[in-house]
Biopython code that builds the backbone (N, CA, C, O; Angstrom):
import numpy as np
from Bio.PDB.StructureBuilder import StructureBuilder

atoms = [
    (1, "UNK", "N", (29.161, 49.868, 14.567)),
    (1, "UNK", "CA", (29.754, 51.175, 14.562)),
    (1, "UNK", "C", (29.571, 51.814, 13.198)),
    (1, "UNK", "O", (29.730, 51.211, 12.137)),
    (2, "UNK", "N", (29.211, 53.125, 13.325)),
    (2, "UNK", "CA", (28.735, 53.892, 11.906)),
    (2, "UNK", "C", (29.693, 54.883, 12.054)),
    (2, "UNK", "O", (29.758, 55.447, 13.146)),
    (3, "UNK", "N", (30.544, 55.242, 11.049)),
    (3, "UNK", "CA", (31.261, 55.969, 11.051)),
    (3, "UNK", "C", (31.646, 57.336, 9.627)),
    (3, "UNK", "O", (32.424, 56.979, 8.741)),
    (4, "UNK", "N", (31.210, 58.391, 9.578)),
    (4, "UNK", "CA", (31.130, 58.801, 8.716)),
    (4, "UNK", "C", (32.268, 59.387, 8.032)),
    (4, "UNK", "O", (32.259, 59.228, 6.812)),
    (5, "UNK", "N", (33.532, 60.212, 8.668)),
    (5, "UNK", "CA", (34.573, 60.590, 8.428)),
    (5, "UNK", "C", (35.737, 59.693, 8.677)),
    (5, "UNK", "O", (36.039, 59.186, 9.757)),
    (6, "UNK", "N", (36.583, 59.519, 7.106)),
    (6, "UNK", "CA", (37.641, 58.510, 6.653)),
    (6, "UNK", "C", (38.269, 58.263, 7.763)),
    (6, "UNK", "O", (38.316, 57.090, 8.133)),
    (7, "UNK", "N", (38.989, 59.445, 8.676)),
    (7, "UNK", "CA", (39.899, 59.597, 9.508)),
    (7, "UNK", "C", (39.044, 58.558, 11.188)),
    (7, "UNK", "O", (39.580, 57.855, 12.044)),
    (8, "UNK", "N", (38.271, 58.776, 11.074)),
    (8, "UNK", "CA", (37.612, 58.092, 12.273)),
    (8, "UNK", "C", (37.152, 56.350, 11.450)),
    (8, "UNK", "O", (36.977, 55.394, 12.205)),
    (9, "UNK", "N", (37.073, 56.248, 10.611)),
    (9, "UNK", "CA", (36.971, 54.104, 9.478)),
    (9, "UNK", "C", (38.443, 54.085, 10.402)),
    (9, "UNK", "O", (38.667, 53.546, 11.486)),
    (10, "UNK", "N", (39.333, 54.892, 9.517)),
    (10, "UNK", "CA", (41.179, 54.488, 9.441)),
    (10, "UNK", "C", (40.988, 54.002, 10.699)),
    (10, "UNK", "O", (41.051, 52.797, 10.942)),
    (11, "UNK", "N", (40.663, 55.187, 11.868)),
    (11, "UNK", "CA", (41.223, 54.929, 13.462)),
    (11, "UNK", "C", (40.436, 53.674, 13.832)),
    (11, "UNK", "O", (40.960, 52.803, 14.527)),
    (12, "UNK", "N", (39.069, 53.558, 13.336)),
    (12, "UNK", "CA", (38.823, 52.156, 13.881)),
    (12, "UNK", "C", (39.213, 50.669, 13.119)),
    (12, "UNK", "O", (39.387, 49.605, 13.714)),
    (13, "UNK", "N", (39.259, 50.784, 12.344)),
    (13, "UNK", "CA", (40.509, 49.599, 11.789)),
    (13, "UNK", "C", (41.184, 49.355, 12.660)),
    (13, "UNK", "O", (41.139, 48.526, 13.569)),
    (14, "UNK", "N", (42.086, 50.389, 12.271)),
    (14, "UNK", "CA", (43.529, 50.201, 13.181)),
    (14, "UNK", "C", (43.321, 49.814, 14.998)),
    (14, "UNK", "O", (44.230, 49.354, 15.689)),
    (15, "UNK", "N", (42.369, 50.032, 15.339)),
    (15, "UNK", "CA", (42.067, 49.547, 16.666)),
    (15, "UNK", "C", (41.604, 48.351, 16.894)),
    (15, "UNK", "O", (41.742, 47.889, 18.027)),
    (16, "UNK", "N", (40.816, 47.421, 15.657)),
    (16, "UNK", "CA", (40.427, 46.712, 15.546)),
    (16, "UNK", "C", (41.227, 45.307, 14.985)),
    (16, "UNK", "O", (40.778, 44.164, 14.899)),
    (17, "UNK", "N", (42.894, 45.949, 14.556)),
    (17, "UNK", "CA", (43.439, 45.098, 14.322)),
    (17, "UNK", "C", (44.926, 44.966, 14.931)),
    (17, "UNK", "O", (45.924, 44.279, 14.711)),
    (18, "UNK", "N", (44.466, 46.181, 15.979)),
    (18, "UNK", "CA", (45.451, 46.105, 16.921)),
    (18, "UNK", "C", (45.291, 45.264, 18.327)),
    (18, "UNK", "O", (46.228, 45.038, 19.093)),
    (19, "UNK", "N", (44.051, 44.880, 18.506)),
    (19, "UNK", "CA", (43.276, 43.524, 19.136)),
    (19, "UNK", "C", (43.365, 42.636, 19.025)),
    (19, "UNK", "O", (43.680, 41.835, 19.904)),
    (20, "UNK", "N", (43.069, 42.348, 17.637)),
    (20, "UNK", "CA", (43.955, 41.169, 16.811)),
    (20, "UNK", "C", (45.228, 40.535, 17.575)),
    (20, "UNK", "O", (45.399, 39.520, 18.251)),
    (21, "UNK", "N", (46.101, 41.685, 17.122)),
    (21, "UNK", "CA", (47.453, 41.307, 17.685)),
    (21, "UNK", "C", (47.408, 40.755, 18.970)),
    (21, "UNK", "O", (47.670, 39.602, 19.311)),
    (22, "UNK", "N", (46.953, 41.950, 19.812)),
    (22, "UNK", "CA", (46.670, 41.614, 21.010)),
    (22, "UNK", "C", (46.365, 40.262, 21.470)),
    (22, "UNK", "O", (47.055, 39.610, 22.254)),
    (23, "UNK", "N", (45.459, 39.956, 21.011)),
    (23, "UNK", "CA", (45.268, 38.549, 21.391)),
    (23, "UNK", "C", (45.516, 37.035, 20.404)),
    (23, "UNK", "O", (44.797, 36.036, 20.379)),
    (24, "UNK", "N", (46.404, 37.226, 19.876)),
    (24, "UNK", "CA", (47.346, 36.349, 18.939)),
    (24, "UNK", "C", (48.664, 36.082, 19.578)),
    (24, "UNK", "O", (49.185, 34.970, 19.664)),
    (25, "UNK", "N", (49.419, 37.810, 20.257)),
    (25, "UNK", "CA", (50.328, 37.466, 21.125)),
    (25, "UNK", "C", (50.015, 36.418, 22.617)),
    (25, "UNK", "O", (50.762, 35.713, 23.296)),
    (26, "UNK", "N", (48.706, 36.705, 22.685)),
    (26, "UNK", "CA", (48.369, 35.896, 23.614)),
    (26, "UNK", "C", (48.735, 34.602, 23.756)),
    (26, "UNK", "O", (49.562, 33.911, 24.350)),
    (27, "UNK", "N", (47.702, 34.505, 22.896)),
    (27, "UNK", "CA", (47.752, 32.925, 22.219)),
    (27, "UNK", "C", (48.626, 32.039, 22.299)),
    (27, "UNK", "O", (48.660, 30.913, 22.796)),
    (28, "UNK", "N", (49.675, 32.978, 21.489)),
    (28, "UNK", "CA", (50.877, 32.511, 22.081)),
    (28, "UNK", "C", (52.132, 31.812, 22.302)),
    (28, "UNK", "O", (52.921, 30.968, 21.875)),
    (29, "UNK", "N", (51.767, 32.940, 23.534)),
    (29, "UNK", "CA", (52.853, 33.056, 24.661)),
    (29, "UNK", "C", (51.986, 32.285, 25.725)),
    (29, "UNK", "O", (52.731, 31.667, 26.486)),
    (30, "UNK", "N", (51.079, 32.173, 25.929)),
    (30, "UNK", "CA", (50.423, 31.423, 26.717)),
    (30, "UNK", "C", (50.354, 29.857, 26.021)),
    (30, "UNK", "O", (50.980, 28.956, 26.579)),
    (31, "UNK", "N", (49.864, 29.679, 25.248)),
    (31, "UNK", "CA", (49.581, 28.103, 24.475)),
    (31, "UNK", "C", (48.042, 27.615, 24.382)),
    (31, "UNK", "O", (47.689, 26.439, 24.296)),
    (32, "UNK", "N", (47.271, 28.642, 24.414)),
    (32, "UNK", "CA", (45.782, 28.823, 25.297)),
    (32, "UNK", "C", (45.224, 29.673, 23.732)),
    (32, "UNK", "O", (45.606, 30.721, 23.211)),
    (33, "UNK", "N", (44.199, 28.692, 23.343)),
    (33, "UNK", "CA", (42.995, 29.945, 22.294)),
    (33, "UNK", "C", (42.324, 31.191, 22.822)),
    (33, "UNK", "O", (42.166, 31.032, 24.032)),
    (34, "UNK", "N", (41.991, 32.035, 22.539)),
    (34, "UNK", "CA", (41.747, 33.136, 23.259)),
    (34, "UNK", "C", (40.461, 32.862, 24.058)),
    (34, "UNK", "O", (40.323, 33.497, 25.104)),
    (35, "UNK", "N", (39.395, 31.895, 23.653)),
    (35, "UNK", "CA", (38.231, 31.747, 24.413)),
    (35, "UNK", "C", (38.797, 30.917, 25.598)),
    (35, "UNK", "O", (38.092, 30.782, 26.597)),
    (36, "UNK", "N", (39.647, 30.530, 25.560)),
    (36, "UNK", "CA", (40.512, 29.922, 26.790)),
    (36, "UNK", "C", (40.753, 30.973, 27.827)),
    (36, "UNK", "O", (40.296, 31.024, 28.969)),
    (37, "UNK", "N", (41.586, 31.833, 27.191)),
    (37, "UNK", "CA", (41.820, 33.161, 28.000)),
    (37, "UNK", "C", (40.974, 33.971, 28.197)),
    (37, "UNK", "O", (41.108, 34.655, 29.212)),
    (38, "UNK", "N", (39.800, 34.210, 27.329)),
    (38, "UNK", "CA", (39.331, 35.542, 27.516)),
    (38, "UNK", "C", (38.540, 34.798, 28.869)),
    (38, "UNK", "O", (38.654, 35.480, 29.888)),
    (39, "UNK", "N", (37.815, 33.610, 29.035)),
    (39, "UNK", "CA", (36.904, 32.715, 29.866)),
    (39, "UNK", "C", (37.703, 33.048, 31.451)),
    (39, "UNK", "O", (36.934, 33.371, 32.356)),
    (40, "UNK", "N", (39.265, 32.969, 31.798)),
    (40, "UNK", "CA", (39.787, 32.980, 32.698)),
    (40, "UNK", "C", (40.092, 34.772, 32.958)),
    (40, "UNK", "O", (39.770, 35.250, 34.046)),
    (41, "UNK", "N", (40.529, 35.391, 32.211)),
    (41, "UNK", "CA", (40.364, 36.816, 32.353)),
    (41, "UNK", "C", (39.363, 37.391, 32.974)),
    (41, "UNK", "O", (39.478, 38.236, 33.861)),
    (42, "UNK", "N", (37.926, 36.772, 32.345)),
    (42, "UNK", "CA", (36.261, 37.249, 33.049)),
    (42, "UNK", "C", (36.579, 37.042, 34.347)),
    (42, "UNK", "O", (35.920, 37.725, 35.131)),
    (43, "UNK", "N", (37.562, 36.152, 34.929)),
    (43, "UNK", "CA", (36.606, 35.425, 36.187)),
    (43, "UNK", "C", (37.768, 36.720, 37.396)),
    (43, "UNK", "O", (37.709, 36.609, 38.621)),
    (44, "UNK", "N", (38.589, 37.688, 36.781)),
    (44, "UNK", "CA", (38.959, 38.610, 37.675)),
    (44, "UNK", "C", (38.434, 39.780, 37.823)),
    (44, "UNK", "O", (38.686, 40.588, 36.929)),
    (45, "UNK", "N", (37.685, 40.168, 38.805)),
    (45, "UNK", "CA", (36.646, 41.129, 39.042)),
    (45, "UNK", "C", (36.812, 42.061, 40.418)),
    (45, "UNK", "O", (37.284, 41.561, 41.439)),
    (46, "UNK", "N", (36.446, 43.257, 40.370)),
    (46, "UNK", "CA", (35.805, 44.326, 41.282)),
    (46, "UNK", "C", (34.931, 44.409, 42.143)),
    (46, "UNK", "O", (33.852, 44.551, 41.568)),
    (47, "UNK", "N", (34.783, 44.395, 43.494)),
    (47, "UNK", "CA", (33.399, 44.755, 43.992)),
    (47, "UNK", "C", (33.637, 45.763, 44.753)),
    (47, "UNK", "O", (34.684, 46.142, 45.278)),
    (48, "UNK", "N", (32.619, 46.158, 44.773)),
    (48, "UNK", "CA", (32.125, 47.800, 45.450)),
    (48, "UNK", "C", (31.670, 47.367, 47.012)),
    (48, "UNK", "O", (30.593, 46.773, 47.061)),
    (49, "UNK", "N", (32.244, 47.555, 48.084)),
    (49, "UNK", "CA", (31.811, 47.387, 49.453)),
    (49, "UNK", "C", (31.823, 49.192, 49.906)),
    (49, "UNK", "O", (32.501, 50.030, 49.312)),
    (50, "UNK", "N", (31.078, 49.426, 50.858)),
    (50, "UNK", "CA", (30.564, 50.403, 51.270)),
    (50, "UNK", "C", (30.016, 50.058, 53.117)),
    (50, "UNK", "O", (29.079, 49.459, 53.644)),
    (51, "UNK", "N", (31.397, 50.946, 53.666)),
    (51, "UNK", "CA", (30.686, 51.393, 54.986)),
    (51, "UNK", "C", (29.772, 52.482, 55.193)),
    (51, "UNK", "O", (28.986, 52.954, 54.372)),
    (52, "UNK", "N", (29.992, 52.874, 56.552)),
    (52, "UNK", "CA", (29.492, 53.812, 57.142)),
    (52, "UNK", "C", (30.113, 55.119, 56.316)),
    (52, "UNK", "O", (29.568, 55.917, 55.553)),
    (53, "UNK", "N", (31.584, 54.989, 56.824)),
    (53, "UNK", "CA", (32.704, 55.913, 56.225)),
    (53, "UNK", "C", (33.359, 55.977, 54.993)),
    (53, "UNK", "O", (33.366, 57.058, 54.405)),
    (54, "UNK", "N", (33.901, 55.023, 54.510)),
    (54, "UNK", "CA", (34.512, 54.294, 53.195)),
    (54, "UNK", "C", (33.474, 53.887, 52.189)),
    (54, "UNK", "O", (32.330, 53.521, 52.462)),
    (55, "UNK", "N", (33.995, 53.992, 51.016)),
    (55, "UNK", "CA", (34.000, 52.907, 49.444)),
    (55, "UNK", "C", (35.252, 52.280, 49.445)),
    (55, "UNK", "O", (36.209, 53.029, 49.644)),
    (56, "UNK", "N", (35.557, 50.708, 49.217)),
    (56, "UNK", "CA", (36.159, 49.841, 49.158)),
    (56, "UNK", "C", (35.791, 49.705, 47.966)),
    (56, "UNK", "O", (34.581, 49.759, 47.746)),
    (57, "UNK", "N", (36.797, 49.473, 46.764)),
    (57, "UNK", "CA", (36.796, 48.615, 45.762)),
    (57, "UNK", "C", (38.082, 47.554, 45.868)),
    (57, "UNK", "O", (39.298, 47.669, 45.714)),
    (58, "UNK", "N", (37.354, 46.675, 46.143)),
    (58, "UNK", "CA", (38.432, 45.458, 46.081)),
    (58, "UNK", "C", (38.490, 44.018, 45.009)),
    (58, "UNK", "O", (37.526, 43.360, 44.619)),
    (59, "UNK", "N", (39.720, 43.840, 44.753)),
    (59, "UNK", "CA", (39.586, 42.678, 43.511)),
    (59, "UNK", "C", (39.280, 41.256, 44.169)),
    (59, "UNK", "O", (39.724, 41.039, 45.297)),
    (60, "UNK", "N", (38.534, 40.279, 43.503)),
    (60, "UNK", "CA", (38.383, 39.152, 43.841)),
    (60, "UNK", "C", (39.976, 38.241, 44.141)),
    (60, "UNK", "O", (41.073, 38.753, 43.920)),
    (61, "UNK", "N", (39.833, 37.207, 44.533)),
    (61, "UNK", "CA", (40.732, 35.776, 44.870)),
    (61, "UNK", "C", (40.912, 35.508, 43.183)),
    (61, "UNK", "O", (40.067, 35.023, 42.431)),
    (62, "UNK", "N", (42.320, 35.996, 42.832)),
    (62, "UNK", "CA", (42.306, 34.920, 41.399)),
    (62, "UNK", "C", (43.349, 33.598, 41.568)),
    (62, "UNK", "O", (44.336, 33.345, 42.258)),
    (63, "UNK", "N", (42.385, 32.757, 40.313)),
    (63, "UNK", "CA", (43.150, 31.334, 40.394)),
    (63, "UNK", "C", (44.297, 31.300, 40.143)),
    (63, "UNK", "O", (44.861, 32.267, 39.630)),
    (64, "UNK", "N", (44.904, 30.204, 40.438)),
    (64, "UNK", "CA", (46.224, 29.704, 39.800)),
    (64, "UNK", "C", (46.428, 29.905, 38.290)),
    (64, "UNK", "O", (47.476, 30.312, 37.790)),
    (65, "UNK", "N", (45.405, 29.603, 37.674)),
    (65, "UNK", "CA", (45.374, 29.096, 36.347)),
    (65, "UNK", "C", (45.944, 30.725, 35.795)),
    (65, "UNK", "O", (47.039, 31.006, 35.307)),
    (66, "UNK", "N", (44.635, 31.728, 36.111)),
    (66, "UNK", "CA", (44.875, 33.494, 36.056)),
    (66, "UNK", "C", (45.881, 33.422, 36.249)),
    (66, "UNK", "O", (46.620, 33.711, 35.308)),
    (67, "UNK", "N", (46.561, 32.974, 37.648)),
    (67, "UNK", "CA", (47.936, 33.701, 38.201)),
    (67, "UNK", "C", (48.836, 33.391, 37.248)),
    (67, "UNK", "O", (49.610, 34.292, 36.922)),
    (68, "UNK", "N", (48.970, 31.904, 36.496)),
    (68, "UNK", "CA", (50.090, 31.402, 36.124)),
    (68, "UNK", "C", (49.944, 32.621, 34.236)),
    (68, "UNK", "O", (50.959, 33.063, 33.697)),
    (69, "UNK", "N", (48.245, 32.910, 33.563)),
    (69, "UNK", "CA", (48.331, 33.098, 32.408)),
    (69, "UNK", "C", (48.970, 34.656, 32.473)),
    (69, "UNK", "O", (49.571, 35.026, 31.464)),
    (70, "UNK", "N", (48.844, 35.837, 33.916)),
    (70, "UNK", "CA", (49.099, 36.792, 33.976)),
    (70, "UNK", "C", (50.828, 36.560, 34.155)),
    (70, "UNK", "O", (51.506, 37.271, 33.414)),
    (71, "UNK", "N", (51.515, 35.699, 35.005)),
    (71, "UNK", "CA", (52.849, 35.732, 34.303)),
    (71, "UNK", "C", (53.034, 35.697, 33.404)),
    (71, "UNK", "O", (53.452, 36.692, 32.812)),
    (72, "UNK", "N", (52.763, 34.172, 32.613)),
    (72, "UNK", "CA", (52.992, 34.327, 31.244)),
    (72, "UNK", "C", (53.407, 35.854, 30.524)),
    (72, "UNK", "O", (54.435, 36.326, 30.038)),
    (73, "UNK", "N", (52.165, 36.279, 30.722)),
    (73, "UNK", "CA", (52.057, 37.861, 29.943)),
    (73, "UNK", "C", (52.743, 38.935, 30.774)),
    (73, "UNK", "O", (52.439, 40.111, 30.972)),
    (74, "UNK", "N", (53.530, 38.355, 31.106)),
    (74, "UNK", "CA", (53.970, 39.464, 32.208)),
    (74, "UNK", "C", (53.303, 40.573, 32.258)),
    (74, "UNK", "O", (53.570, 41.469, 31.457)),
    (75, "UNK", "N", (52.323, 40.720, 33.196)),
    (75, "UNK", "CA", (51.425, 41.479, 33.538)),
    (75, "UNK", "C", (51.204, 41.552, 35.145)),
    (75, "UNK", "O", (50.379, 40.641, 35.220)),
    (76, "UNK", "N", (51.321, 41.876, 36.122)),
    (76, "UNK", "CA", (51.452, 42.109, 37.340)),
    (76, "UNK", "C", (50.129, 41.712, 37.770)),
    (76, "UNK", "O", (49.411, 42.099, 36.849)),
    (77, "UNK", "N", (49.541, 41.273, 38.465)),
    (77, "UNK", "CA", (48.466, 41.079, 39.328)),
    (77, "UNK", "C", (47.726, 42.613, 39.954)),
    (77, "UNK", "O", (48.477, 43.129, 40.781)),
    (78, "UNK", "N", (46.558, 43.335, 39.744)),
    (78, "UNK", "CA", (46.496, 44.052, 40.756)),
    (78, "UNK", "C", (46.514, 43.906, 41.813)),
    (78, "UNK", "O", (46.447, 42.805, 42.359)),
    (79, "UNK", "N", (46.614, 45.040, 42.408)),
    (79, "UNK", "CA", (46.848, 45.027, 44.209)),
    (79, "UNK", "C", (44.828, 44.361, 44.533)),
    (79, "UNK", "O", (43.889, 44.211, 43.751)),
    (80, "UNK", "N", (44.996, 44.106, 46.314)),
    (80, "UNK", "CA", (43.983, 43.121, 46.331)),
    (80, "UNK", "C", (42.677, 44.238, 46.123)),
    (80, "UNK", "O", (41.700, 44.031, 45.404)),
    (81, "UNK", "N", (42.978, 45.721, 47.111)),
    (81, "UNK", "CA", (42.749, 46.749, 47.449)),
    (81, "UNK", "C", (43.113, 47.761, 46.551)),
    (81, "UNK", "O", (44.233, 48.268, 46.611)),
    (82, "UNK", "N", (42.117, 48.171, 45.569)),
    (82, "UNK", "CA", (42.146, 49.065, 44.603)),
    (82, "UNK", "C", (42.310, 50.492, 45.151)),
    (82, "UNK", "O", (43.325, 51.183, 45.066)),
    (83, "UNK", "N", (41.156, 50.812, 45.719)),
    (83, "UNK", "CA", (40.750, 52.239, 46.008)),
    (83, "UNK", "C", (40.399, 52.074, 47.259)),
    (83, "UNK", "O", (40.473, 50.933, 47.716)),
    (84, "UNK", "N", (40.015, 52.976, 47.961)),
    (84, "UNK", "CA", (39.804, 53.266, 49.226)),
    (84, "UNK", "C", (38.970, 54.978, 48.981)),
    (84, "UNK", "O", (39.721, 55.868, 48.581)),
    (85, "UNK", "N", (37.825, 55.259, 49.172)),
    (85, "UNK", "CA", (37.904, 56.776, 49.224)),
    (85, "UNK", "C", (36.012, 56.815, 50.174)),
    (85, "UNK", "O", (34.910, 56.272, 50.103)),
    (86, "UNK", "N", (37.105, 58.338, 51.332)),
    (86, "UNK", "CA", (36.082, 58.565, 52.241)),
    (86, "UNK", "C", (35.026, 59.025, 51.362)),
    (86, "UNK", "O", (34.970, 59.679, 50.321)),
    (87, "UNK", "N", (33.760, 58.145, 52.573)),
    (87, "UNK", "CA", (32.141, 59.276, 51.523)),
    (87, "UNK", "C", (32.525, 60.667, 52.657)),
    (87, "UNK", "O", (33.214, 60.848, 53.660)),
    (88, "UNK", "N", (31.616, 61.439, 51.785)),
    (88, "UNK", "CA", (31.107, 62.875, 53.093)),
    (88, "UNK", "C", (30.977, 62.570, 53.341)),
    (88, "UNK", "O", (30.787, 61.416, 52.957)),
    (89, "UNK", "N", (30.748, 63.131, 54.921)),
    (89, "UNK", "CA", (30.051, 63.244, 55.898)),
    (89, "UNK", "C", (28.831, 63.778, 56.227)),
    (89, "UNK", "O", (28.816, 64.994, 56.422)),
    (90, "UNK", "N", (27.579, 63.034, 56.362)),
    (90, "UNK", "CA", (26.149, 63.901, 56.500)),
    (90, "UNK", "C", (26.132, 64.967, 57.357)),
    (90, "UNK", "O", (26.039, 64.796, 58.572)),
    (91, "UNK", "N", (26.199, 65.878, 56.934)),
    (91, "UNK", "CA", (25.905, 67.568, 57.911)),
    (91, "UNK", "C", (24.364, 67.250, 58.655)),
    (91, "UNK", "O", (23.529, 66.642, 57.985)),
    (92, "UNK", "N", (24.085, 67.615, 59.835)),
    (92, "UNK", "CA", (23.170, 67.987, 60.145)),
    (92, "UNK", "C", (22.268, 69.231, 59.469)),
    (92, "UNK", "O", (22.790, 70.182, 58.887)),
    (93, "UNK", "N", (20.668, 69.040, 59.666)),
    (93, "UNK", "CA", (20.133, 69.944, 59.188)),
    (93, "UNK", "C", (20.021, 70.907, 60.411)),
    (93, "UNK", "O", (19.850, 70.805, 61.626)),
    (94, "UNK", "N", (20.210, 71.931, 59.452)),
    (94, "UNK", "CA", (19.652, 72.983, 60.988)),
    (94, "UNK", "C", (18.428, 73.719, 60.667)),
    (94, "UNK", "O", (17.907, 74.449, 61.511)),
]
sb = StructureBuilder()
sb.init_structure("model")
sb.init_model(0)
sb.init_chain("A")
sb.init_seg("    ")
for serial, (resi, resn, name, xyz) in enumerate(atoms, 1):
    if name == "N":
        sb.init_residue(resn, " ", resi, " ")
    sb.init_atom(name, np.array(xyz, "f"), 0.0, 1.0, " ", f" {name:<3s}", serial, name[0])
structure = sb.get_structure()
C-alpha cells in the first residue's frame, strides 16, 4: 500500500492495528493461535447456485470445531440461506 497523504498512513495504521487486536482477542478467548483460527474460519464459505428462476447463495455445512470457535466469539452462525433473488425474466423477441 502506497499512500501519499498523512491522514490516509494515520487511517491505515490504525486499521492495521486494529486487526491486531482483533485477532489477539481471538486468541484468546478461544485458546487457539490465529493460524489455528484463521485455517477453520477459511473452511466457511458461499456458493452461488442458479436456477431457471432464482440465484441461491447459500453457506456451506460448518464443523463443530467452527461451531464451537464462533461461540466462543460470540458471533452467531449465518443463516444456511443467505440470499435468494429472482433473475428477469427473458422477454420474447418480437
Amino acid at each position: 500500500m502506497y499512500h501519499r497523504l498523512s491522514r490516509r498512513i494515520e487511517a491505515h495504521v490504525k486499521i492495521c492495528v486494529m486487526a491486531l487486536l482483533i485477532e489477539r482477542v481471538a486468541e484468546l478467548t478461544c485458546g487457539q493461535s490465529w493460524s489455528q483460527l484463521r485455517h477453520l474460519l477459511a473452511d466457511l464459505q458461499v456458493t452461488e447456485f442458479h436456477t431457471p428462476s432464482h440465484l441461491f447463495l447459500k453457506r456451506n455445512e460448518a464443523s463443530l470445531q467452527l461451531r464451537n470457535v464462533l461461540k466462543k466469539l460470540e458471533i452467531p452462525l449465518p443463516d444456511s440461506v443467505l440470499d435468494i433473488t429472482p433473475l428477469p425474466e427473458d422477454t420474447p423477441e418480437t
